[in-house]
Wavefront OBJ file of the C-alpha trace (Angstrom):
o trace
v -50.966 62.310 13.624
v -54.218 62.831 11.615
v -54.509 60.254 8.843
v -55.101 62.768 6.357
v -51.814 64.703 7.105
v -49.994 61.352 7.219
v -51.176 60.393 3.651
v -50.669 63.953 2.291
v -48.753 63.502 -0.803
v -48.386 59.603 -0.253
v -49.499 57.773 -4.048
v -47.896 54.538 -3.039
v -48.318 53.347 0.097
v -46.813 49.625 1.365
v -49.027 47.504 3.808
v -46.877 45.576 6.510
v -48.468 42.766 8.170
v -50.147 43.868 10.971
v -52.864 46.771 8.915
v -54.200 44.044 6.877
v -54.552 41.796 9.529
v -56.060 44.492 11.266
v -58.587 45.348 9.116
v -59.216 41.637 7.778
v -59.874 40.113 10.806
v -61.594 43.622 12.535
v -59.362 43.925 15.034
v -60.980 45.876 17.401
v -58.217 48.318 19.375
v -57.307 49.479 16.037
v -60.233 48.554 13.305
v -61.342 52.555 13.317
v -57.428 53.904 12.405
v -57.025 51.150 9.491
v -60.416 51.402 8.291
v -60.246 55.121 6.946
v -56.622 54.135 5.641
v -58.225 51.645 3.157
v -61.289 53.983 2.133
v -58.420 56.173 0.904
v -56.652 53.097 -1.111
v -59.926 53.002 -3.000
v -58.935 56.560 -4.610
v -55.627 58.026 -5.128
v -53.219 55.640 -3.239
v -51.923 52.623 -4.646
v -51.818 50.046 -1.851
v -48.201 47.528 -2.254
v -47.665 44.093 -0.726
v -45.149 42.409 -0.583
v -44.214 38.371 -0.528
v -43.586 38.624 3.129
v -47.044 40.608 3.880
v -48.639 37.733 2.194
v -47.538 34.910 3.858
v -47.846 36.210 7.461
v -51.346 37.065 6.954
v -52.041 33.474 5.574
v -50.246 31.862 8.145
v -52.918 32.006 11.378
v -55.490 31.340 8.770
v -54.024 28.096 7.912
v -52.779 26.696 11.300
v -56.486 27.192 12.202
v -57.684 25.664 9.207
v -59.904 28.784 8.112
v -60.835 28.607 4.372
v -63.171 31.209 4.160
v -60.114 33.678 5.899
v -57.973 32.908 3.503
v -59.692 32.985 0.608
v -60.145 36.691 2.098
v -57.001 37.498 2.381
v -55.906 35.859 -1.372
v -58.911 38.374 -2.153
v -57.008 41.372 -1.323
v -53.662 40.543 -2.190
v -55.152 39.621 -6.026
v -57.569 42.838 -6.317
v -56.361 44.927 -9.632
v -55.953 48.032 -7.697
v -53.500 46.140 -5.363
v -49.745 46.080 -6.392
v -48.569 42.698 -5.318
v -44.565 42.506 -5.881
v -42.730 39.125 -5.898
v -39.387 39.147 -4.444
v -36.551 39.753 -7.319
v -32.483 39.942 -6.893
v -32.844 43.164 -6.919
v -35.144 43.408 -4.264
v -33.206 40.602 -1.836
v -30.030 42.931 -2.636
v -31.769 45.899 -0.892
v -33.135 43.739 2.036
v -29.565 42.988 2.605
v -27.904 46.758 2.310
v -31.518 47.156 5.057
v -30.888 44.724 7.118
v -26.748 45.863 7.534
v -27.570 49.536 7.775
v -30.431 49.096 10.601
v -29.916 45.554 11.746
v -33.226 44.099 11.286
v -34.874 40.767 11.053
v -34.212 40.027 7.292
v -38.336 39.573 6.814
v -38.856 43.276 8.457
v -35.673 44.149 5.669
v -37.720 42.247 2.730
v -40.318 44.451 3.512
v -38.642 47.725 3.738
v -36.583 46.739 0.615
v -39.856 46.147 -1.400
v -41.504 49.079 -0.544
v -37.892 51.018 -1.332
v -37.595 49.104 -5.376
v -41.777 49.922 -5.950
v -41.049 54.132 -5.021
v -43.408 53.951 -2.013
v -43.549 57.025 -0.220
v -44.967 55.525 2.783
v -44.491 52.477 4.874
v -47.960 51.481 7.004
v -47.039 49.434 10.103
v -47.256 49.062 13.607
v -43.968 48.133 14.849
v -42.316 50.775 16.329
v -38.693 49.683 16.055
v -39.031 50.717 11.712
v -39.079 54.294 12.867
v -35.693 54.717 12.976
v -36.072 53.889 8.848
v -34.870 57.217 6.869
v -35.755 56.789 3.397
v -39.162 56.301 3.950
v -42.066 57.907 5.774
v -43.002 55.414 8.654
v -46.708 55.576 9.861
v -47.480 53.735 12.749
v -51.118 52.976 12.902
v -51.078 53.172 17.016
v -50.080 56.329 16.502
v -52.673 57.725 13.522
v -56.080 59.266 14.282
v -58.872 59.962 12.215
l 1 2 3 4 5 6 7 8 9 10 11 12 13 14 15 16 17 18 19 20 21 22 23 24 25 26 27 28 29 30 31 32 33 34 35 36 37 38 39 40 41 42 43 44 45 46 47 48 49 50 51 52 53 54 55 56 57 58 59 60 61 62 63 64 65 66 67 68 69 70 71 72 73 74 75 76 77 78 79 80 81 82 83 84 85 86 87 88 89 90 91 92 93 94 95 96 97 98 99 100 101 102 103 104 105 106 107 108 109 110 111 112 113 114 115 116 117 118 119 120 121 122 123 124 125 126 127 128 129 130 131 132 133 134 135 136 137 138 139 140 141 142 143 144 145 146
């Protein structure tokens, strides 16, 4: 699917784990699909992480002791545009309702919840097994194209 079409109408979009990490760390089977993703955050889209987003990117950048890497990532995650959400009750009640109705890992069900409670449209990921997700329009990024 053409990024363009996949963003049509999209003025919240949540960032799972893997797209930031992509483009952070220039990730080179998929740096050109993420890259024209987060040209488009700049203007019109309001990118949302969550808790969970957070502390998987910061995790490889701490077990290999890499400052500067995470001082990029605490970048992102604190720019103004950037809607950073801290779990609530209300958001770990959703994760659970998630995680019953699709039986998922209760961090993939954080995620989905907190993109559900901040009215994203869109959910920007790359594992496959959140397609099956109704209330929210899944974009894979293995499957976008510029």
């Amino acid at each position: 699917m053409r990024i363009d079409v996949a963003l049509a109408g999209v003025s919240r979009l949540f960032l799972d784990t893997a797209p930031v990490i992509y483009f952070v760390e220039r990730n080179p089977s998929f740096v050109d699909r993420v890259d024209p993703i987060f040209e488009r955050l700049e203007s019109g889209i309001t990118p949302v992480v969550g808790s969970v987003t957070a502390a998987e990117c910061l995790v490889g950048a701490l077990q290999m002791g890499l400052t500067d890497l995470e001082q990029v990532y605490m970048a992102i995650f604190t720019r103004d545009d950037v809607l950073f959400v801290e779990n609530t009750l209300t958001i770990a009640r959703e994760a659970a309702r998630v995680r019953v109705r699709y039986n998922l890992q209760l961090s993939d069900a954080f995620q989905i919840a907190t993109a559900l409670v901040t009215g994203c449209e869109a959910f920007l990921t790359n594992d496959v097994q959140l397609k099956r997700i109704t209330e929210l329009k899944i974009l894979l990024v293995s499957e976008l194209e510029a």
